[in-house]
N, C-alpha and C positions, 0 to 999 in steps of 0.2 A: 229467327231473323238470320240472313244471310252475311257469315261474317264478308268481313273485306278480303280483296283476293291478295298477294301480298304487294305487287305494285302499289296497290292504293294505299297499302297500310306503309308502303316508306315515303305517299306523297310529305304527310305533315313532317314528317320529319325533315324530308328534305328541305319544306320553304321555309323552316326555322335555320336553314343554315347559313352561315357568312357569303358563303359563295354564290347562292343564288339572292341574295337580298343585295350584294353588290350588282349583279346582274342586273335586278330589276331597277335599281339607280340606272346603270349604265341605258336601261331600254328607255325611261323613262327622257334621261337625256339627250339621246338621240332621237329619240322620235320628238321633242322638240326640236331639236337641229334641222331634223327634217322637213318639218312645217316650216319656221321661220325660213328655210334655205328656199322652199316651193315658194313660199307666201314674196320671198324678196325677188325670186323671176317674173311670178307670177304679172306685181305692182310696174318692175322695170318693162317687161313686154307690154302694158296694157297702157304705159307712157311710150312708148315708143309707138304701138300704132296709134295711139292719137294724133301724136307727133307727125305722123305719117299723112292720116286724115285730113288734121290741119292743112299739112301743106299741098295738098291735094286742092283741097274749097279753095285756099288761098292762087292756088294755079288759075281754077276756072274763073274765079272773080276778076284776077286780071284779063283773062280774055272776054270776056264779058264787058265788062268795063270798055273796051277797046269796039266792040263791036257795039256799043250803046253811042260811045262817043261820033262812030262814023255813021250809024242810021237810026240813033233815035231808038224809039222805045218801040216802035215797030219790028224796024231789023232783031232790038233783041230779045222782040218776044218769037219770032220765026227762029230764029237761033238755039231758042230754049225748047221750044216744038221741035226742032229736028236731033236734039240731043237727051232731050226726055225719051226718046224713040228706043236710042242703041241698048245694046245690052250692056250690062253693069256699068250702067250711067249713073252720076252722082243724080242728088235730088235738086232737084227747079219748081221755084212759084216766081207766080209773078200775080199781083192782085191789082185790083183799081185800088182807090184811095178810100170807097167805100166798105174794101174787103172781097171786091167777089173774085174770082181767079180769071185769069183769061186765058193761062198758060202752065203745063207743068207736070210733073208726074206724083204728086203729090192731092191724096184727097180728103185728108182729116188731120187736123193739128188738135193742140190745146187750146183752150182760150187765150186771148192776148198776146199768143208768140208773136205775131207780126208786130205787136205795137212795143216788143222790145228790141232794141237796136243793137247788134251786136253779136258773142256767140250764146250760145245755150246749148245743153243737150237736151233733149225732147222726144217722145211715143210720138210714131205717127202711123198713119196705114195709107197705103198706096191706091187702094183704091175701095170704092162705096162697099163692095162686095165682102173686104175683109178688116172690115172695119173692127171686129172683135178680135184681129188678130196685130196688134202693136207692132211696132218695133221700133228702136231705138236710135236715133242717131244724132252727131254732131251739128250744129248748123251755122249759120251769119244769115241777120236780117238787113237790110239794106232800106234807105228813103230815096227811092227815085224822083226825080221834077216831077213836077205837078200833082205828087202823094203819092205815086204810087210805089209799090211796098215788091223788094228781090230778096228771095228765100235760096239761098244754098246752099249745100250741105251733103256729108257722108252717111248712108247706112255705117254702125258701127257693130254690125253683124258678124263680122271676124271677132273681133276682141269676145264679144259673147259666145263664140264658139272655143276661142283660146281659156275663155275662165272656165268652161267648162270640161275642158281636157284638163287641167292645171287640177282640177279640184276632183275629178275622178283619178288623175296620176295620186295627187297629194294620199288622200282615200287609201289606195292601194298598197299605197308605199307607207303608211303607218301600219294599217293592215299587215305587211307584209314584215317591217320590223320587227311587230311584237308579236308574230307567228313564230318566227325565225329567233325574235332572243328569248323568246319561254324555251323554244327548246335548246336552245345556246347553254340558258341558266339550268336546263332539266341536267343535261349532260353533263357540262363544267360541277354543277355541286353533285351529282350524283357517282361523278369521275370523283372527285377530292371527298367525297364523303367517303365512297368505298377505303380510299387509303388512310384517314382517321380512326374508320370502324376498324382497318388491319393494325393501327398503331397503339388502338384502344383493348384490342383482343389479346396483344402481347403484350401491354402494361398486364392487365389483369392476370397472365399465365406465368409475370417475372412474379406480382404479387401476392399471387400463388402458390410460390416455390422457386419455380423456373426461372434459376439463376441465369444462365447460358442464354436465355432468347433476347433476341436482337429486333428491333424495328426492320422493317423490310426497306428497301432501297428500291428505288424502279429505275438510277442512272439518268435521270432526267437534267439533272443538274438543277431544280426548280426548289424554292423556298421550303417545302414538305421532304426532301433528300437532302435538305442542309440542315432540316430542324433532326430528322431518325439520324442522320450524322452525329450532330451531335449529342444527342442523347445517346447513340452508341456508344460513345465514347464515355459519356459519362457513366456508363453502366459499365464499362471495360473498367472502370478509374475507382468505382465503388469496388466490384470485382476483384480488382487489386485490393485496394482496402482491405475487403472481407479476408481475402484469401491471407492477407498481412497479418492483420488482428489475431487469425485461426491459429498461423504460425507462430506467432509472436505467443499465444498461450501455450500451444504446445511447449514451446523453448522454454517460457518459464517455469510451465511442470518441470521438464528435463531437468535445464540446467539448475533453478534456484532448491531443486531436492534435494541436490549433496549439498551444498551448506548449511542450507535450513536443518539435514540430519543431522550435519557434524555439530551444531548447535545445539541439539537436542542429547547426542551423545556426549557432550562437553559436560553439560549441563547434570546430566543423569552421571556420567561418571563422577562431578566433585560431591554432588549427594551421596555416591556409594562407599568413595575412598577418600574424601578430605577428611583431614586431621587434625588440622591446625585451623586458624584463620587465614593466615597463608592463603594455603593449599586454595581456600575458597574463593580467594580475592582474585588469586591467578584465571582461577577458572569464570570465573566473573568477567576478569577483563579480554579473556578469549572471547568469550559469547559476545561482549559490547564491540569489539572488534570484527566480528561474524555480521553482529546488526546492525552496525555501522555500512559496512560492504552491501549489505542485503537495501541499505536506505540509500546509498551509491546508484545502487543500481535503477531500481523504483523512480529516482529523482531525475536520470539519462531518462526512463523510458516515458516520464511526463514529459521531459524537453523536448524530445524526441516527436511527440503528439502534436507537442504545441506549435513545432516548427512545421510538421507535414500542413499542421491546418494555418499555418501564418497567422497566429496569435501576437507574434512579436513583430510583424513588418510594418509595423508605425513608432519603434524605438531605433528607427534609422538616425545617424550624425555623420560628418564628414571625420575620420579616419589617417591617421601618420601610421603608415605600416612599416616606418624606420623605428619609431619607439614601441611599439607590439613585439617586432621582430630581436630587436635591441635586448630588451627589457628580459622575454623569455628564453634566449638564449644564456643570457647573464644566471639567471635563474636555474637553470638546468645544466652549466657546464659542472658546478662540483658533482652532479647525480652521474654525468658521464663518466669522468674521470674514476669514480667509484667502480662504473662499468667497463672501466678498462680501452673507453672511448673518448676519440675527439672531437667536440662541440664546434663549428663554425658556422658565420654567420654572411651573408654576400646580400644586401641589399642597394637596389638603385636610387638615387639621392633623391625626395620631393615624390614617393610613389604614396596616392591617398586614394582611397573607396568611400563609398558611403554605406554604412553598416552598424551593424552594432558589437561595440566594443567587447563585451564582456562574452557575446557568440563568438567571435575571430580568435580572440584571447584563446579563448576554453577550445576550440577548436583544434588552432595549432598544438595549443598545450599538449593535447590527447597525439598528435600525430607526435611529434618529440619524444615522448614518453613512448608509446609505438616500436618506434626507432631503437630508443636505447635500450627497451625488452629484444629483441629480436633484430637487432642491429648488428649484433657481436660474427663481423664475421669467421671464416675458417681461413686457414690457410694461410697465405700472403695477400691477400687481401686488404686493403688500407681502411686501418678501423676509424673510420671516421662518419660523422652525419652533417649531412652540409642541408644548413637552411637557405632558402634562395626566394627572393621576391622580386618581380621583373617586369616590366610594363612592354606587352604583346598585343601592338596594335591598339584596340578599346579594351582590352582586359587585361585583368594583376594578376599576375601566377604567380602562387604563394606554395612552394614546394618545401616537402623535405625527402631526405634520401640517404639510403643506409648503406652497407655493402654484407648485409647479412643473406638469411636463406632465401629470402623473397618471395614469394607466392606464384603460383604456377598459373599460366593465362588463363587456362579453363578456369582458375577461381576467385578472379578478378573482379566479374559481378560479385557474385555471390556473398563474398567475403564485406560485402556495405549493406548487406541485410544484416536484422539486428539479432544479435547471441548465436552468429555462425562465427566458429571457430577450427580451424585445419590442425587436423591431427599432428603436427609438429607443433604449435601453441599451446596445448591443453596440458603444456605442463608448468607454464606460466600464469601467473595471478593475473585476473580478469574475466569478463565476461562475453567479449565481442559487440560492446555496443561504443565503441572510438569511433572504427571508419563508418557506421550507421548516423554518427550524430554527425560527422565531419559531413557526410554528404547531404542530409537534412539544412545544415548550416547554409552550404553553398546554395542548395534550391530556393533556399528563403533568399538570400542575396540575392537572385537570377542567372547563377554561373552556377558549376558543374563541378565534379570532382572525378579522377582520374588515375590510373594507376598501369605503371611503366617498369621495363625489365630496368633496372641500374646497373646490371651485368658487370659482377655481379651485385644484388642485393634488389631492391625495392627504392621506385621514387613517385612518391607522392604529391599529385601536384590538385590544387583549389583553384580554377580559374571563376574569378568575380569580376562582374565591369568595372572598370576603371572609373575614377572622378576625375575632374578638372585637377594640373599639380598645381600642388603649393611647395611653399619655402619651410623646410624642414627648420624648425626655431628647436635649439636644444633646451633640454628640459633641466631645470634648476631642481637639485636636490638639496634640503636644507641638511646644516650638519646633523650629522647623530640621527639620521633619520631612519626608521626602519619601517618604513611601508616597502611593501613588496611591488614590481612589477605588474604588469598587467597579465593577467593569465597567472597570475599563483594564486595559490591556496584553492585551485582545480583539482578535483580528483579524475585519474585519467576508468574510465568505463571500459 
């Protein structure tokens, strides 16, 4: 048997498609529209020449009348004999009272028209000869003195010829709709099917492998360029991801090797040289301190997770960034002073966000701590870290700022990826996941985070939409009280 050639073999597919199943609604609806719209000319014209007819019969009858009045049934049967005559002359009888004709261009009716008074429409034929061949028209019968019977009336011959034009237009013109939107719906779903099958081809080649392939664009601007839009995008945004993920393991091979060894060496050294109990506790509490930092770390890089995927952005509350800022500066000025630095604090009176507490806290916390590692400037440089929170337009910039070495522009992005760390850090405790969590923080709020020369040093700034202010109400601390601020007992990452 003769397979199909491949046209016929994409017909089924194609009439299973949206696009031409829309299509054929759309034909289906219009070619109603188009009947009722023929069928409503069609009714108004075929009133109107009636209309027309009417006033026509109604014409002759007054002259008729007029000419009956002035000579009788004589003058107007001569009257109806000389106008039976003309061409396209209405139609005339005139009968005795028995029925026979005496006058008229009329030579076969129905039964009983003359004995109905009034209009009718009615067949008639013109003459004995064509008697098999009807036609149709308006009339008025009339009761003359002494019985005798006036027939007037139109052939309605036009309108039969208008419904016949109407209904072979009509004809045509659905004919010609549903010629025109088969192939309207062949093209249209054949058009959009081709760019699903190209949409479908490069799913299957990313699911493949083929990370890098992209839906195709045709620049149209049409609902099919704004869906491969954004799926672009979201393949750019996994892409990221992955490339993230890949990174992010490499770095923990890297970086979590040396202390996972030095824990291993800690550990193997108090088995070869401990002597005492001592000896073994010491090394004991090095290693818990080692797994401690390692469980630091692991705990940044779930938070870390949970904020890229907004796990937490339904433990939003409205926010006093007087008492956050208050709180952990209090908290971290004896750590400065340690560092040979000065702790200040500059906040705008009634600035609030909606957030969550214990991310901002941890946040800043890690930036401070930041600061006063790498803070320590050179020179005559004023060793100071100024925290600053400031309402800019719709958003609260929450900075800090140091006057140490500060980080070079080129490594400004870079440095908010997580466990990159610049070769003048790596000799500080840490692991580079502060500014990675700080910037996770702000995406989750819908603000940004940022990094500027302090020339010298580093200034750090978290811009978060703003909330409506309120009245900063100071916080009642009971005597002898030792809970901590907000943002202690944070480990900085």
């Amino acid at each position: 048997m003769q397979q199909p050639t491949g046209r016929l073999r994409f017909l089924p597919h194609l009439v299973r498609t949206t696009a031409f199943k829309l299509t054929a609604i759309y034909l289906v609806v219009f070619a109603a529209f188009a009947i009722f719209v023929l069928g409503y000319v069609a009714w108004n014209a075929k009133n109107l020449l009636d209309d027309q007819i009417r006033s026509t019969i109604d014409a002759e009858i007054q002259g008729l009348a007029e000419q009956q009045r002035l000579g009788g049934i004589r003058r107007l049967v001569q009257v109806i004999e000389r106008r039976s005559r003309g061409p396209g002359a209405s139609l005339y009888l005139v009968t005795t009272p028995l029925g026979e004709r005496i006058a008229g261009n009329i030579e076969a009716l129905p039964p009983g028209t003359l004995d109905r008074q009034g209009e009718s429409e009615i067949e008639y034929a013109r003459s004995s000869e064509a008697l098999d061949q009807t036609n149709h028209a308006i009339v008025r019968v009339f009761m003359l003195p002494a019985g005798f019977r006036l027939l007037v009336g139109r052939d309605v011959e036009e309108r039969e010829r208008l419904r016949v034009v109407i209904k072979r237009a009509a004809g045509w013109s659905v004919l010609l709709v549903v010629v025109l939107g088969c192939f309207a719906g062949w093209f249209v779903a054949r058009r959009v099917l081709k760019r699903i099958d190209g949409m479908n081809d490069t799913a299957r080649s990313i699911m493949a492998g083929d990370l890098k392939g992209r839906l195709a664009i045709a620049g149209t601007g049409d609902e099919l360029d704004r869906l491969a839009g954004n799926l672009n995008a979201m393949l750019d945004r996994i892409g990221e991801l992955m490339s993230g993920m890949q990174q992010v393991t490499d770095n923990i091979a890297h970086d979590l090797k040396t202390p996972l060894t030095r824990l291993r060496n800690r550990a193997e050294e108090a088995l070869r040289t401990a002597q005492s109990p001592e000896q073994l506790r010491s090394a004991l509490d090095g290693a818990i301190e080692e797994a401690d930092g390692l469980i630091r770390v692991f705990n940044a890089l779930l938070m870390i997770a949970r904020l890229e995927t907004r796990q937490l952005s339904d433990s939003m509350a409205p926010l006093d960034l007087a008492e956050i800022v208050d709180g952990l500066s209090e908290l971290y000025e004896p750590l400065a002073e340690e560092a040979g630095l000065t702790l200040s604090a500059s906040v705008e009176p009634g600035l609030s966000l909606t957030g969550n507490r214990e991310l901002i806290g941890q946040t800043l916390a890690n930036l401070i701590d930041n600061a006063l590692k790498y803070g320590k400037p050179e020179g005559d440089a004023p060793a100071t870290v100024v925290v600053t929170a400031r309402r800019v337009g719709d958003m609260v910039e929450l900075g800090v700022a140091d006057h140490g070495a500060g980080i070079p522009e080129a490594d400004r992005g870079r440095v908010l990826e997580r466990f990159v760390r610049l070769d003048q850090s790596r000799s500080k405790p840490g692991f580079g996941l502060g500014l990675a969590l700080a910037s996770a923080v702000a995406h989750l709020h819908g603000g940004a985070i940022r990094l500027s020369d302090n020339a010298p040093g580093l200034d750090v700034v978290m811009s978060l939409p703003a909330a409506p202010s309120v009245d900063r109400q100071p916080a009642e601390v009971p005597a002898g009280s030792t809970s901590q601020p907000d943002g202690a007992g944070f480990q900085s990452a």
